[in-house]
C-alpha positions in Angstrom: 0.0 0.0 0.0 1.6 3.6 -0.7 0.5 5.0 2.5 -0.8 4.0 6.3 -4.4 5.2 6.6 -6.8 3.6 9.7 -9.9 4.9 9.3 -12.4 6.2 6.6 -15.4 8.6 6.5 -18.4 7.5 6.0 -22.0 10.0 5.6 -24.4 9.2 7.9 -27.4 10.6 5.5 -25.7 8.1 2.9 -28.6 5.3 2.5 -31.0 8.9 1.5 -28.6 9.4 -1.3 -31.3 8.7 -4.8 -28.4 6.4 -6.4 -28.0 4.4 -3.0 -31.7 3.9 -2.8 -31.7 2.5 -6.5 -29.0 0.1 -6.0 -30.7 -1.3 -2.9 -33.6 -1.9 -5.4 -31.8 -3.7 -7.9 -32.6 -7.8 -7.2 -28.7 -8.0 -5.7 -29.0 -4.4 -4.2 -27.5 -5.4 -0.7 -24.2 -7.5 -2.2 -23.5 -4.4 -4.4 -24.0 -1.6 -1.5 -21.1 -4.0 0.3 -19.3 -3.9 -2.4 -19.6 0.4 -2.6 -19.1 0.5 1.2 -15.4 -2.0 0.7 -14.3 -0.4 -2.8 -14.3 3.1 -0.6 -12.8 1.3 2.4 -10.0 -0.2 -0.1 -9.5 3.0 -2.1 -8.6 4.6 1.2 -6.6 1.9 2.4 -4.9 2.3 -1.0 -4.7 6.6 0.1 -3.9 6.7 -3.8 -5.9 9.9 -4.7 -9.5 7.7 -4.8 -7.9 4.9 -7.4 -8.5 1.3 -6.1 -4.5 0.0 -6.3 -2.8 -3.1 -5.0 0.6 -0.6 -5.7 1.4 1.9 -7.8 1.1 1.4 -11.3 -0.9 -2.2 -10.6 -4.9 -1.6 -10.5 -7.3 -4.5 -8.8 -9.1 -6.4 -11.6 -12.4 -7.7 -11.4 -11.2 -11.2 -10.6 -8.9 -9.9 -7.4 -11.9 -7.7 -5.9 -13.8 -11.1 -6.2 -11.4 -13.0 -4.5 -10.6 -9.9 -1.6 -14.5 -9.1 -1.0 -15.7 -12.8 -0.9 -18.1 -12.3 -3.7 -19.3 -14.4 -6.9 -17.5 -12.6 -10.1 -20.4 -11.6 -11.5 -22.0 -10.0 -9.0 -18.8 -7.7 -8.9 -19.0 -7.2 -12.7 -22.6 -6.0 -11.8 -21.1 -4.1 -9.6 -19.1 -2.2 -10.9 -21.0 -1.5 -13.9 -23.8 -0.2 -12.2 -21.1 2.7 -10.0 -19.8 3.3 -13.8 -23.5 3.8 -14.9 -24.2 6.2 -12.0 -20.9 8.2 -11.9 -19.8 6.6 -9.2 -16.6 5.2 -10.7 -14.5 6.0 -13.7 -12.7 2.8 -15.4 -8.9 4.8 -16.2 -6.0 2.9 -17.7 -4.7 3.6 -14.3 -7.2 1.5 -12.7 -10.8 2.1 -11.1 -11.1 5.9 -9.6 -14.0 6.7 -7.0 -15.4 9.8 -8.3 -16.2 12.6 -6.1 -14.0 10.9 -3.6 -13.6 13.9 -1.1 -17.5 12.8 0.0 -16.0 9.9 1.0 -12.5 10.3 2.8 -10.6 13.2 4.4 -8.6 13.8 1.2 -6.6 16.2 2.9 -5.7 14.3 5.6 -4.8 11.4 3.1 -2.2 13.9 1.2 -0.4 15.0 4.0 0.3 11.6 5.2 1.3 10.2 1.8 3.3 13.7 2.0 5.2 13.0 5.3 6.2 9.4 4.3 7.2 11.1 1.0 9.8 13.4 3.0 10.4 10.6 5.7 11.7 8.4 2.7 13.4 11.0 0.7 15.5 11.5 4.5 16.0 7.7 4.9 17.4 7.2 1.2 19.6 10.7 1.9 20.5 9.2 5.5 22.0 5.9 4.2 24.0 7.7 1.5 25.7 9.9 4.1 26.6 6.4 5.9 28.1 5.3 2.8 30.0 8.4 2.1 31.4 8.4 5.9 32.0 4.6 5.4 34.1 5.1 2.6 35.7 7.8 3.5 38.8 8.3 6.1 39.0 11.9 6.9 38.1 12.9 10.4 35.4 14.2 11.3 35.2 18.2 12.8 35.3 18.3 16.5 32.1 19.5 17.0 30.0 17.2 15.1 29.7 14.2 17.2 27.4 11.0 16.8 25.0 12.4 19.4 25.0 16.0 17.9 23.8 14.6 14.4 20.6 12.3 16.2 19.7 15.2 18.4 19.6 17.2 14.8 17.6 14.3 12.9 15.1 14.5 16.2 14.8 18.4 15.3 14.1 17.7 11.9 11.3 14.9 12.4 9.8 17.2 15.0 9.9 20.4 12.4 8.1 17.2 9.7 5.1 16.7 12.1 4.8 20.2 13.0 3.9 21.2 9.5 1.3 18.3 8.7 -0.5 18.6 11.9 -1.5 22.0 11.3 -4.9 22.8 10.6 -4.4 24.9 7.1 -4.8 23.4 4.0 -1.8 22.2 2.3 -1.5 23.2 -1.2 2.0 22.4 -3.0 4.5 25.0 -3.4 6.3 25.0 -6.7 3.6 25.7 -9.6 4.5 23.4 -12.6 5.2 24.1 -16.3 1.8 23.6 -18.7 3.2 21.4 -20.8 0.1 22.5 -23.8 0.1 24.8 -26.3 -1.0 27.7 -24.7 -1.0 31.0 -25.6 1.7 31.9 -23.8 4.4 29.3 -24.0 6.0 30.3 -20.4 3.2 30.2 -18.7 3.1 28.5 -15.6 0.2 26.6 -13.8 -0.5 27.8 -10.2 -3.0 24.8 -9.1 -3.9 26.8 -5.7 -5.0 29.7 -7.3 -7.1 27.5 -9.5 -8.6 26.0 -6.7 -9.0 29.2 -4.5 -11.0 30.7 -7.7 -13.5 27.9 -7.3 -13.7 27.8 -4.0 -14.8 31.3 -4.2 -16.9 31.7 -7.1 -18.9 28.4 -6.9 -20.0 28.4 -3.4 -23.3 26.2 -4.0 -20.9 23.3 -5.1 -18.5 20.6 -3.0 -15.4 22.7 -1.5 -12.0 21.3 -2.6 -9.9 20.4 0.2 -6.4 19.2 -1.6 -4.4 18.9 -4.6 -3.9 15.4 -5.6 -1.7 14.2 -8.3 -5.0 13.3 -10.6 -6.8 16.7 -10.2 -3.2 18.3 -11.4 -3.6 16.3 -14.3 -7.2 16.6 -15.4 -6.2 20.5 -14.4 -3.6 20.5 -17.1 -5.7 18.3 -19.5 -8.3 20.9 -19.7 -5.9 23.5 -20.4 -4.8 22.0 -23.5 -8.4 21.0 -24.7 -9.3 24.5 -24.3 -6.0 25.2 -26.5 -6.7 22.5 -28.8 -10.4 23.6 -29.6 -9.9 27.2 -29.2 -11.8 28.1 -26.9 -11.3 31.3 -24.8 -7.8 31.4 -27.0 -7.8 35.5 -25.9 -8.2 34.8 -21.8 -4.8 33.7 -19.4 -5.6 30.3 -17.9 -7.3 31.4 -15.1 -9.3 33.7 -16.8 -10.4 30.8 -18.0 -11.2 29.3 -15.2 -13.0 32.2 -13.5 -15.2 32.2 -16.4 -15.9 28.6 -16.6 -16.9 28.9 -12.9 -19.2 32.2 -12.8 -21.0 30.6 -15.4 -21.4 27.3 -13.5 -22.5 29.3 -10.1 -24.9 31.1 -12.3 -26.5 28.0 -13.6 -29.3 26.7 -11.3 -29.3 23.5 -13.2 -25.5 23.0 -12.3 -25.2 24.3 -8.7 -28.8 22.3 -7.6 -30.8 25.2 -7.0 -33.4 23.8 -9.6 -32.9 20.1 -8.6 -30.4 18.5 -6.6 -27.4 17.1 -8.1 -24.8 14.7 -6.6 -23.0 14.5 -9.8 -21.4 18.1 -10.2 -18.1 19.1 -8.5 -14.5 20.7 -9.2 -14.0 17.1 -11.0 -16.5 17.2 -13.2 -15.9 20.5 -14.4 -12.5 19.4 -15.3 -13.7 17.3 -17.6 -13.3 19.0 -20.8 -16.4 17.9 -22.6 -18.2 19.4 -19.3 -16.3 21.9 -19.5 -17.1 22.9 -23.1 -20.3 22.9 -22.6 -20.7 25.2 -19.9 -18.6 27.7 -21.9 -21.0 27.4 -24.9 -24.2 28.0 -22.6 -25.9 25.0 -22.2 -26.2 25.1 -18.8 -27.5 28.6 -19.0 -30.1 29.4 -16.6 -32.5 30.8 -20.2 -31.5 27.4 -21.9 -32.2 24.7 -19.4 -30.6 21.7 -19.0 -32.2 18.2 -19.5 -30.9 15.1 -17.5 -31.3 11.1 -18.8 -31.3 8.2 -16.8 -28.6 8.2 -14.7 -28.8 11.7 -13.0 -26.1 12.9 -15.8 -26.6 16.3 -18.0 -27.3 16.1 -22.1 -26.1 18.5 -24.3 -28.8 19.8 -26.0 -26.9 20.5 -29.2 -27.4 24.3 -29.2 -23.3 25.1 -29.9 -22.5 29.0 -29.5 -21.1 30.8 -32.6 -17.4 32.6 -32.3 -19.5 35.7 -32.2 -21.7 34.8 -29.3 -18.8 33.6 -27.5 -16.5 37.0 -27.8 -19.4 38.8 -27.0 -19.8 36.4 -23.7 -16.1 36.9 -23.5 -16.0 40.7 -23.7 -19.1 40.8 -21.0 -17.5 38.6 -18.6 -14.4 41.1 -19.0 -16.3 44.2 -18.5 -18.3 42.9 -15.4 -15.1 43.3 -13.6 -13.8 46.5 -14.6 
């Protein structure tokens, strides 16, 4: 496992949720509700970001979670089929990723700890080459630096390492990373936290985000270069971008729940550049409507917005804030 978690969190309003009370219904409802309850307990056993992995880089297949959760193979096929039908799940070449996972699990918490063994490693691997070096080596040592002074130091530094994870701000990671897309601006660098601090502001009718896992920095950066690719919003900075793509979502009754209740839209799904898209071209718009299908999900209604109607969205949106 890549990190030591104990405990997950579970909602106690959970068996109200609509797509819990459907699966109950189906004829092996209860087997399949286990199988929810021990896929969440194993993703955060896992702490991997929400994916369901024996270790990194090596996904559960349908024939381990059989085996591991005592169940017939089918009824886990049905399973998880049904948690892919209802958004529950996403199916990745990585492996099997609980969506919406910070419902489930203290994300934040997770991070910090796969965060502190992180560091704690990086220090062991740096530790045993220093051992080596003064191994090999036959040059005395300064007077001052003595066995006892260099473990009293190392107990410093493992005090300063649990000190900063058991504060109670959120930890968001320092160094902002290069957008590897073709953006407008070839130098342009992605600040995640900012990202994240625009939606927790603008969309306040919508699941706050609590951490910055490795798989939100990459659906992050794989929206930026759809939005590249397609065009879209070619004249705004990235997180123009973004702060457009979330006023409009706030705006939209149909996204935030204000016209019905949704369990289905969050930071994720907005990162989703098809969702994404969409929103940009108004057809979430509170004068549109939105329609929804079987499984609680929003349909495009087709109605795509011309170059002309989205610069004059654009030049709105600008002059809103001025």
């Amino acid at each position: 496992m890549l990190a030591e978690v104990s405990w997950i969190k579970l909602k106690i309003d959970m068996f109200d949720d609509e797509k819990i009370k459907l699966i109950q219904a189906l004829p092996e409802g209860d087997s399949i509700l286990v199988i929810w309850i021990r896929l969440i307990a194993l993703a955060g056993k896992c702490n991997a970001g929400g994916y369901v992995l024996i270790e990194e880089d090596f996904p559960y297949n349908d024939e381990m979670l059989s085996t591991i959760f005592n169940k017939q193979l089918n009824t886990v096929k049905l399973a998880l089929t049904t948690f892919e039908r209802f958004n529950m799940i996403e199916r990745t070449v990585k492996g099997i990723y609980i969506t919406n996972f910070e419902k489930h699990q203290n994300i934040d918490g997770m991070e910090k700890i796969k965060e502190q063994n992180r560091i704690r490693k990086q220090r062991q691997r740096d530790k045993q080459k220093e051992i080596a070096l003064i191994e090999d080596c036959h040059v005395t040592c300064h007077d001052d630096v003595t066995p006892s002074h260099a473990i009293e130091e190392e107990i410093e530094k493992e005090k300063e390492i649990n000190n900063i994870y058991s504060s109670n701000e959120e930890y968001y990671p320092a160094e902002p990373e290069k957008n590897d897309g073709n953006n407008n601006n070839g130098s342009e660098r992605i600040d995640y936290g900012q990202i994240i601090d625009l939606y927790n502001r603008i969309c306040i009718d919508l699941p706050k985000v609590r951490a910055v896992s490795d798989e939100r920095k990459r659906k992050i950066k794989s929206l930026v270069n759809a939005l590249n690719k397609a065009k879209v919003l070619s004249d705004m900075s990235i997180y123009e971008r973004f702060e457009y793509i979330f006023k409009l979502t706030q705006e939209s009754d149909f996204l935030t729940g204000r016209y019905k209740p949704n369990g289905w839209c969050s930071f994720d799904w907005l990162m989703n550049s098809t969702n994404a898209i969409k929103v940009v071209e108004g057809n979430y718009n509170n004068n549109k409507g939105g329609v929804q299908d079987g499984e609680n999900q929003p349909v495009n209604r087709g109605m795509d917005a011309s170059d002309e109607a989205e610069q004059a969205a654009i030049r709105a949106f600008r002059n809103r804030g001025s």
